[in-house]
N, C-alpha and C positions, 0 to 999 in steps of 0.2 A: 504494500500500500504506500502511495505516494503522500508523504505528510507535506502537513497543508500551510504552505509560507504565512508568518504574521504579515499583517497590511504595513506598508511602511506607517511611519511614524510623519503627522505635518509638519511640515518645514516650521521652521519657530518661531519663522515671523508673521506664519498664519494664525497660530499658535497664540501671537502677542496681539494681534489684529482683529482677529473674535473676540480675546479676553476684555481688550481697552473699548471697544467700540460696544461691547453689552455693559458696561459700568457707565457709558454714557447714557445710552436708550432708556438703561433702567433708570436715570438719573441719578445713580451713585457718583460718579462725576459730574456735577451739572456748571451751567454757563462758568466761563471763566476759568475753571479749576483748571490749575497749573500742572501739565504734564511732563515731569522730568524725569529726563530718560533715566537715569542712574537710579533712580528709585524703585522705575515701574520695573527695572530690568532684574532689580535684587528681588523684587516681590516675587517675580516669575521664572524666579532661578533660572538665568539665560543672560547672553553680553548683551550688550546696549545696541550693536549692532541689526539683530533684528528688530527692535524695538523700534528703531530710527524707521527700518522698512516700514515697519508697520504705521508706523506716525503718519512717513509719504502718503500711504495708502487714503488716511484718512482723511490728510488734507486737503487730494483731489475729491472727496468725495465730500468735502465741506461741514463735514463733522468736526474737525481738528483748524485753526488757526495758526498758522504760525510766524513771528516773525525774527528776523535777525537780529542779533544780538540778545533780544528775548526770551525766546522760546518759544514752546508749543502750549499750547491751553484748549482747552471745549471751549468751540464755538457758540456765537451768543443765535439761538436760532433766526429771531428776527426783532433785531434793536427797534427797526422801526414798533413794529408791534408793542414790543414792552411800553414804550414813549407813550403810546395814542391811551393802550390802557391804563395806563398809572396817570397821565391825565386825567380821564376821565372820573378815576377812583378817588383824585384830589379832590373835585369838586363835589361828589359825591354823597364821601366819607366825611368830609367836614362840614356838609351840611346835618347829615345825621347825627354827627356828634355833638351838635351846636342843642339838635333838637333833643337827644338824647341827656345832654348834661343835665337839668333838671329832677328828672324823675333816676338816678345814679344811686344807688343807698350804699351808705357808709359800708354795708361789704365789700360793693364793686367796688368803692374806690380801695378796700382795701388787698383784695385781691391785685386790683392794677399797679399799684406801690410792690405787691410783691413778687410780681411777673418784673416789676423795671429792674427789681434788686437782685432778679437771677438773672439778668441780663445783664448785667453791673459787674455779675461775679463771673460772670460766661467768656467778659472780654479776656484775662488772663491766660487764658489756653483756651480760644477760638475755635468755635465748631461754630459755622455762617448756616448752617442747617438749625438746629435747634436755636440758635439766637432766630432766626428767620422766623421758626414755630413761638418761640415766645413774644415775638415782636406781635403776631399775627389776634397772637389769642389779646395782648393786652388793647390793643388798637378795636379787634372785636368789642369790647368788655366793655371799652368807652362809647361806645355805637349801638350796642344792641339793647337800652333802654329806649332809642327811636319810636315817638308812635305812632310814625308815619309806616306803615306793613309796603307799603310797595317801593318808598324808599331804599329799606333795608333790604329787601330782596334785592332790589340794582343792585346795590353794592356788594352784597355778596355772589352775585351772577357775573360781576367784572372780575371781581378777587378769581372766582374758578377759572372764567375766562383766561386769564394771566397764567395759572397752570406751572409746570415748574418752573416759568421764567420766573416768579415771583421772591427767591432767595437770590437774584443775579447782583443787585445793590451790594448788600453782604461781602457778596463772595466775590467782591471785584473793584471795591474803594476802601482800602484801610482802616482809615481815618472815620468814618462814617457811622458805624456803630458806636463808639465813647460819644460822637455828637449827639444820636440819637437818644441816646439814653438819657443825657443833661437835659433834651429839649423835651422829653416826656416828663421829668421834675418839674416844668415849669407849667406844661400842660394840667397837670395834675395841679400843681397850685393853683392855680387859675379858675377848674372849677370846682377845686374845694374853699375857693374863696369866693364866690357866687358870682364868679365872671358872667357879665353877659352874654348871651349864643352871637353878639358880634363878633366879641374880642375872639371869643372858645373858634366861633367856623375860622376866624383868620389865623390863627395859631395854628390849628389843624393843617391849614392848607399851605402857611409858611413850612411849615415842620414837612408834608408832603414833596413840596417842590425843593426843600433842601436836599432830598433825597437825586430827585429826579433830574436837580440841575450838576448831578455830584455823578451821575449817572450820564451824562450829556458829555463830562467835561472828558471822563474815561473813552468814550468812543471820538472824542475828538480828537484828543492824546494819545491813545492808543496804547494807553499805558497797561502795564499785565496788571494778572489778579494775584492778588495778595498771597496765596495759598501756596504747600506744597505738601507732599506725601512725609505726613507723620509716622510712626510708632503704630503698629498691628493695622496702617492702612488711612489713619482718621485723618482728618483733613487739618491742617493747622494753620495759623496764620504766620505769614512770612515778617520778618524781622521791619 
């Protein structure tokens, strides 16, 4: 009897090329996250060589970004997009939160104080994913006493709409999350001190666009994201 050859083995840059390109899709790696080769090559016990192949691969295929002197990072799927809806979400959400601050009971505010303070303690060793979940829920918290019903639905139909672009702020301006966080102290002052739904929607919507103009300056600049491959995989933020 003729024994039956193993299949060869795939090349290793196909190998690398599967592996990096399903950590996107799934959004395990998402927008911006910094792709170094030295890292992903030790994860996947293999030279940096394949790894580069594989990169090529992905940056014809516009998954991958890369630029000189730079590097390579996840592609932002569509900047424009993100832009039109976090506009729209400015105007929004700062309407609802204006309408919303009123009827807030001393839990919510206290809950929101305590979602800004894991955010506070999150900045030290950076994970733009769950700061992103805590930003999301505190921002919820202050909105969802709205009692306007179709209001709130918008805004939470933009928010999905947004989709995983929605952590790309995060995980691609530095700087941007210790501002975020000061500027929700002041949010919170404001209407725990019986600010008017003037002042409360312009604060909101300053606080929003500081985001979004931090977000504009990145794709202008073309500056990379923050991030690079931590300790068992996590994402961390860069120096």
């Amino acid at each position: 009897m003729t024994a039956t050859r193993p299949a060869p083995a795939a090349p290793k840059s196909r190998v690398a090329y599967t592996w990096i390109r399903e950590q996107i899709t799934s959004g395990a790696f998402g927008p911006g996250h910094r792709l170094v080769l030295t890292a992903l090559a030790t994860r996947l016990g293999m030279s940096v060589v394949p790894v580069r192949e594989a990169i090529s691969h992905l940056t014809a295929e516009g998954l991958v970004t890369f630029r000189p002197n730079v590097g390579a990072s996840v592609s932002l799927a569509d900047p424009d997009r993100y832009i039109h809806t976090v506009e729209v979400i400015t105007v929004l959400e700062s309407a609802a939160t204006a309408l919303s601050a009123p009827h807030l009971t001393r839990r919510d505010l206290a809950h929101a104080r305590d979602l800004n303070a894991a955010m506070r303690a999150a900045l030290g060793d950076f994970d733009f994913r769950r700061f992103t979940s805590l930003n999301q829920e505190f921002h919820h918290t202050l909105y969802s006493r709205c009692p306007n019903p179709r209001l709130l639905e918008a805004v939470d139909a933009e928010w999905s709409r947004l989709g995983h672009l929605r952590d790309s702020i995060f995980g691609l301006v530095p700087q941007r999350p210790k501002e975020s966080v000061c500027e929700h102290d002041d949010l919170l002052g404001l209407i725990e001190g019986n600010g008017t739904p003037a002042l409360i929607e312009q604060a909101v919507r300053r606080h929003r666009t500081a985001s979004l103009d931090a977000f504009r300056t990145h794709q202008t600049d073309g500056a990379p994201g923050p991030h690079r491959e931590g300790r068992a995989g996590r994402v961390d933020q860069g120096a």
